[in-house]
C-alpha positions as CSV (number, residue, x, y, z in Angstrom):
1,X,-74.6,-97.4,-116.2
2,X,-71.1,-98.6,-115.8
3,X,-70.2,-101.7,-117.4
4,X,-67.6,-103.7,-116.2
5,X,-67.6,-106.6,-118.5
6,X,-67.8,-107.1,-122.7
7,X,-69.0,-110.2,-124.2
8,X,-68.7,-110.4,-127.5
9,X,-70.1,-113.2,-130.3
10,X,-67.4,-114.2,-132.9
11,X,-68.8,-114.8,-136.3
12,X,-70.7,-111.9,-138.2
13,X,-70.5,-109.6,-135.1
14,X,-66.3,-109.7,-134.2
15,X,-64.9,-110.9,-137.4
16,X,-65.8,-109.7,-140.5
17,X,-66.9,-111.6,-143.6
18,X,-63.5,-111.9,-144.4
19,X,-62.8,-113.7,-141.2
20,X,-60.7,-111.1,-139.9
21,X,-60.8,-108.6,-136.9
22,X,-59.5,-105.1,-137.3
23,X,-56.3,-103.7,-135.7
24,X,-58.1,-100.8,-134.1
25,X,-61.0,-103.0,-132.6
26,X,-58.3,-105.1,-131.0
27,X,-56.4,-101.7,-129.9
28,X,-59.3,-100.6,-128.5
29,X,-60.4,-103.8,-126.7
30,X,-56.9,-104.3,-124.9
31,X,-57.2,-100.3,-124.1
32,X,-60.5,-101.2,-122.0
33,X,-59.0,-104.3,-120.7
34,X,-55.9,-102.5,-119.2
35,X,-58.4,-100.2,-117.3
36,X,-59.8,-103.4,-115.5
37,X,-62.7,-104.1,-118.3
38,X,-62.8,-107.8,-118.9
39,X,-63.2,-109.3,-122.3
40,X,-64.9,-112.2,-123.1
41,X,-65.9,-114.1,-127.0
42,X,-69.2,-116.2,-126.3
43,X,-69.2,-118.6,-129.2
44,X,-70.3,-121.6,-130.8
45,X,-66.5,-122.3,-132.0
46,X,-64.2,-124.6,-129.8
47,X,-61.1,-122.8,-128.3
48,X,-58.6,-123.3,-131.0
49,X,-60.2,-121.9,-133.6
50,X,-60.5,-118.7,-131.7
51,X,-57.7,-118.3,-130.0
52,X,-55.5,-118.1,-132.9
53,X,-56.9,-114.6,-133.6
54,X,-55.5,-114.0,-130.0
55,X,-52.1,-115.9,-130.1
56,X,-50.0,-112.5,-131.8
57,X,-51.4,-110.5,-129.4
58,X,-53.5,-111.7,-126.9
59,X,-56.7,-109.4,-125.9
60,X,-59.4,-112.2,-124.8
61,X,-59.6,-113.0,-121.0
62,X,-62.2,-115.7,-121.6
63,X,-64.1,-118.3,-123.9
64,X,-67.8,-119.4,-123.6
65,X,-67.4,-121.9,-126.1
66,X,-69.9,-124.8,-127.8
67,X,-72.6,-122.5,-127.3
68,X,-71.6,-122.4,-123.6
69,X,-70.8,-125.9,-123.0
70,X,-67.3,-125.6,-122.3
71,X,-65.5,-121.8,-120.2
72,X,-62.2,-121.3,-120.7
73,X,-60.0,-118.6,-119.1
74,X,-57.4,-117.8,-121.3
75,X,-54.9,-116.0,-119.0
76,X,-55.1,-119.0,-116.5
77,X,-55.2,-121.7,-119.3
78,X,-57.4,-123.2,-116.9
79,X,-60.8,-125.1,-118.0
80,X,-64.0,-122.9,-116.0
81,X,-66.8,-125.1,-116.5
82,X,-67.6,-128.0,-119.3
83,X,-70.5,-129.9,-119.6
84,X,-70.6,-132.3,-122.6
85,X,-73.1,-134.3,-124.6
86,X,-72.8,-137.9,-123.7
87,X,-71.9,-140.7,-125.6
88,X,-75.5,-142.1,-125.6
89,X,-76.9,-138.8,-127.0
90,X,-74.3,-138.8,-129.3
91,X,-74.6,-142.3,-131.0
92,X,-79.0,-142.1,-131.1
93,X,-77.7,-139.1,-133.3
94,X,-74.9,-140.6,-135.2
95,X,-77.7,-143.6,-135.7
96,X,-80.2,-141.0,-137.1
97,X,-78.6,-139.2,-139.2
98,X,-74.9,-140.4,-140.4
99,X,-76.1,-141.0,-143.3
100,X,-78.7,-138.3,-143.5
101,X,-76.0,-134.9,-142.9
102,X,-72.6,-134.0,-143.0
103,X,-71.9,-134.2,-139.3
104,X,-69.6,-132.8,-137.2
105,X,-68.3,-133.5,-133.6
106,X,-67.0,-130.2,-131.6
107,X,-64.9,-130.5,-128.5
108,X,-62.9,-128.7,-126.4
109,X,-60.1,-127.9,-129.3
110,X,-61.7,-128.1,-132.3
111,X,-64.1,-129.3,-135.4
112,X,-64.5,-133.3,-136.2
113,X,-65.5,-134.4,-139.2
114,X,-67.2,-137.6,-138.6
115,X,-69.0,-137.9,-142.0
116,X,-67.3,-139.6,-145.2
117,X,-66.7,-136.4,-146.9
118,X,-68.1,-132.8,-146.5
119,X,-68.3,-129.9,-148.9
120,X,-67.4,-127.6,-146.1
121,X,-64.3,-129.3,-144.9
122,X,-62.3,-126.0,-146.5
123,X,-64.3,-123.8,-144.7
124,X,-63.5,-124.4,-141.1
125,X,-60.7,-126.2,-139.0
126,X,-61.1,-129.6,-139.4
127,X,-59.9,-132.7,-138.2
128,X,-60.8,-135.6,-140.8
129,X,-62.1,-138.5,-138.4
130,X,-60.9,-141.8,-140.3
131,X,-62.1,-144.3,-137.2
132,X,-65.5,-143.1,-135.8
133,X,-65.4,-145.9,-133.2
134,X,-62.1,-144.9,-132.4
135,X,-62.6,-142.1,-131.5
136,X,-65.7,-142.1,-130.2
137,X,-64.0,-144.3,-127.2
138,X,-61.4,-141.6,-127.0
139,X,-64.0,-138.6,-126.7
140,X,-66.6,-139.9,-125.4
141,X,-66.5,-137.2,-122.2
142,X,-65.2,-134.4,-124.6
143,X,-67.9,-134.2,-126.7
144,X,-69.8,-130.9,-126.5
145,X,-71.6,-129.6,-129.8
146,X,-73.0,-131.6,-132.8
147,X,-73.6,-130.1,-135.7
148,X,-75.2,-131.4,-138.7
149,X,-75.0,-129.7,-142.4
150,X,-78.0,-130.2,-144.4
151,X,-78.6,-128.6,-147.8
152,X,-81.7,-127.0,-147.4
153,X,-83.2,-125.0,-144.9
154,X,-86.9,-127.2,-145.4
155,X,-84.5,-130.6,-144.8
156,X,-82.9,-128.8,-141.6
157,X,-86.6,-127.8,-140.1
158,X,-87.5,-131.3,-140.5
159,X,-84.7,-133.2,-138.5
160,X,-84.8,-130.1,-136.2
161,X,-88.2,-131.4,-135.4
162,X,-87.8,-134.9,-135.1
163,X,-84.2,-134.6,-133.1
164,X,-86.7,-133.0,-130.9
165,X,-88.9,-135.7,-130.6
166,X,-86.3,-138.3,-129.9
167,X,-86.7,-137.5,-126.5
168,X,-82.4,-136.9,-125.7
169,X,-81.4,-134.7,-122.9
170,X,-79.9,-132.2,-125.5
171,X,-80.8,-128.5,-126.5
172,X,-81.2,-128.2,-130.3
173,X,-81.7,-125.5,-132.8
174,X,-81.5,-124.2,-136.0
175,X,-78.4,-122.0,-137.6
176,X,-78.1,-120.1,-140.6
177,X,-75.0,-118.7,-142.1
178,X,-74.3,-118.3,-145.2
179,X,-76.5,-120.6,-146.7
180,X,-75.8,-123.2,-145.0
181,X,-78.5,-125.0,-143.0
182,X,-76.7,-126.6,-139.7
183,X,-78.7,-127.9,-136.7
184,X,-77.0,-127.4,-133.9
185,X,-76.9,-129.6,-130.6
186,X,-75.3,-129.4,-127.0
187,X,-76.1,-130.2,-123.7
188,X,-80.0,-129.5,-122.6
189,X,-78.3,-127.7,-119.6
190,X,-76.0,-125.1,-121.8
191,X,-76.4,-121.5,-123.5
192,X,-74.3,-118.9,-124.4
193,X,-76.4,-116.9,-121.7
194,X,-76.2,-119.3,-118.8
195,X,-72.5,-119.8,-119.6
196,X,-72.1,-115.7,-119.2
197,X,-74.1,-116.3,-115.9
198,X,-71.7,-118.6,-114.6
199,X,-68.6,-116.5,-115.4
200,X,-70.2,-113.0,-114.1
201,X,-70.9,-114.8,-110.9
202,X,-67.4,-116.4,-110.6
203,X,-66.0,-113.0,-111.4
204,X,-68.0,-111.4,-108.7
205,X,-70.2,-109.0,-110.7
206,X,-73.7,-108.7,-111.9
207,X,-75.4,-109.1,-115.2
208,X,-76.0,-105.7,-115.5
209,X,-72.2,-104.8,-115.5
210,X,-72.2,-106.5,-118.9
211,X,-72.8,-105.0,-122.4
212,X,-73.1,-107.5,-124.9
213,X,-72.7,-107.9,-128.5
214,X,-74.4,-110.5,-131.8
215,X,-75.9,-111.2,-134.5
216,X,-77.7,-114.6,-134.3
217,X,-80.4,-116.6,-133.1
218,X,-78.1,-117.8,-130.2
219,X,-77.7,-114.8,-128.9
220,X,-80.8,-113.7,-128.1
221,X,-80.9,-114.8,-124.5
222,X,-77.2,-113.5,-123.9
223,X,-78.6,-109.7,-125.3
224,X,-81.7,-109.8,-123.2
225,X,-80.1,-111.0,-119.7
226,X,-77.3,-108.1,-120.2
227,X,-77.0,-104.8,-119.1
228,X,-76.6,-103.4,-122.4
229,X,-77.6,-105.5,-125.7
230,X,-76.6,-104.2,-128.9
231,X,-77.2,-106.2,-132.1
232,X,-75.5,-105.3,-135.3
233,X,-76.7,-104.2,-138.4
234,X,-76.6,-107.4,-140.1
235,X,-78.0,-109.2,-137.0
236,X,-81.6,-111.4,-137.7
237,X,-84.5,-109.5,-137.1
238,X,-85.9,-111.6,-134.0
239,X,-82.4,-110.3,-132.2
240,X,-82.8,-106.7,-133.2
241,X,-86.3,-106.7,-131.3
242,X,-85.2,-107.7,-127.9
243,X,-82.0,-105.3,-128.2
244,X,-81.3,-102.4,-126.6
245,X,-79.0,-100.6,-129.4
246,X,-78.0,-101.4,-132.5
247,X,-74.8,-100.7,-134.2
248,X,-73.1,-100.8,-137.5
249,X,-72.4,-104.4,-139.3
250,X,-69.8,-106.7,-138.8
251,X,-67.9,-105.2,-142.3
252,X,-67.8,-101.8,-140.7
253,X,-66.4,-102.4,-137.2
254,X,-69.9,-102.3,-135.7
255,X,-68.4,-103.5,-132.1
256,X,-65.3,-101.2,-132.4
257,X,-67.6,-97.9,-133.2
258,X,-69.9,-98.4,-130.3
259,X,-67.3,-99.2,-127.4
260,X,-65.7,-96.0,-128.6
261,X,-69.5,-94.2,-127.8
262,X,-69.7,-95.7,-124.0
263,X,-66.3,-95.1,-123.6
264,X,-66.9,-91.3,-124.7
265,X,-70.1,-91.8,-122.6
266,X,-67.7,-92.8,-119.4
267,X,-69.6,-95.8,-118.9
268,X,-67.2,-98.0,-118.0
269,X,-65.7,-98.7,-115.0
């Protein structure tokens, strides 16, 4: 097999727990990329807060972002495909549960804090909302993730269910990281998987030109459609059934160490 695209998720599988990627993993990426390999982060960040891993020295070609709601190619700054929630979706959630979860509104730059206050708000890169309606009528076409922090995992599975049952044209599921219990919502329409479809298609290859990399939930789809799907060490166990390979965790440069073996392998193009 010789694969002529890398897609890679972000969090626990690119970065490590210290939210930082190594030298030689980004060495060895822009190696592969000057050979013709494209490079691609499938994420459910908005742009910004990746690409400043890639403003020093840029190595990404593109960004499914939002869990695929919104493509982005980075040497083009140029916006691929975007598909966001809607404003009625988004204000039957805000209605549910603004008072029920720390919530967040995602889209195309960054993180939103729409809640009063948040005990995450130093985690991530946020902007503090201090007018919801505001802007709400600003963004109400650049919406394209929700996500709502609850503090238990049993609270989460229970608005998971009845977000569900509301009936809204939206996809939503559950995310763990870290202890943190976040239900996650985009577009019904959207995955990190059909995003990757879009791109390979646009960029004239097939899916099984692509080796793929993750940890999550989210990222099961994206493994199984791919040429090659390899979850890491610290990846969930549902993920590590429907891969292909495995490879070490996101502490010890998992994606690094296994590009090097198909490279060895010469099994890129």
């Amino acid at each position: 097999m010789m694969y002529k695209l890398i897609v890679c998720d972000f969090d626990k599988t690119l970065i490590n727990d210290d939210g930082e990627i190594p030298a030689s993993t980004i060495v060895l990426i822009d190696e592969l990329r000057r050979k013709g390999i494209k490079f691609v982060i499938a994420t459910g960040r908005p742009i910004e807060s990746v690409n400043y891993y890639n403003k020093d020295f840029p190595f990404i070609d593109y960004l499914i972002t939002s869990n695929g709601a919104y493509i982005y190619d980075n040497n083009k700054d140029k916006t691929i495909f975007k598909k966001n929630i809607g404003i009625r979706n988004i204000k039957r959630i805000l209605k549910n549960y603004y008072d029920k979860a720390i919530i967040y509104l995602v889209n195309n730059k960054t993180w939103n804090l729409i809640s009063e206050k948040s005990a995450y708000t130093d985690d991530i890169d946020t902007i503090v909302v201090d007018d919801k309606e505001e802007f709400l009528n600003e963004n109400k076409n650049n919406i394209y993730k929700i996500e709502l922090y609850f503090k238990s995992r049993k609270e989460a599975e229970k608005s998971l269910d009845e977000i569900r049952n509301l009936e809204l044209d939206i996809n939503a599921s559950l995310i763990i990281n870290d202890k943190k219990y976040i239900v996650d919502i985009t577009n019904y329409s959207v995955s990190k998987a059909k995003g990757l479809e879009l791109l390979v298609n646009k960029l004239n290859i097939s899916m099984e030109d692509v080796i793929s990399f993750g940890d999550g939930l989210n990222d099961i789809e994206l493994l199984k459609k791919s040429g090659c799907g390899v979850a890491m060490k610290n990846a969930c166990k549902e993920l590590k059934k429907v891969a292909d390979a495995t490879t070490l965790d996101n502490n010890s440069k998992g994606v690094e160490i296994y590009l090097k073996e198909v490279e060895e392998n010469y099994q890129f193009n």
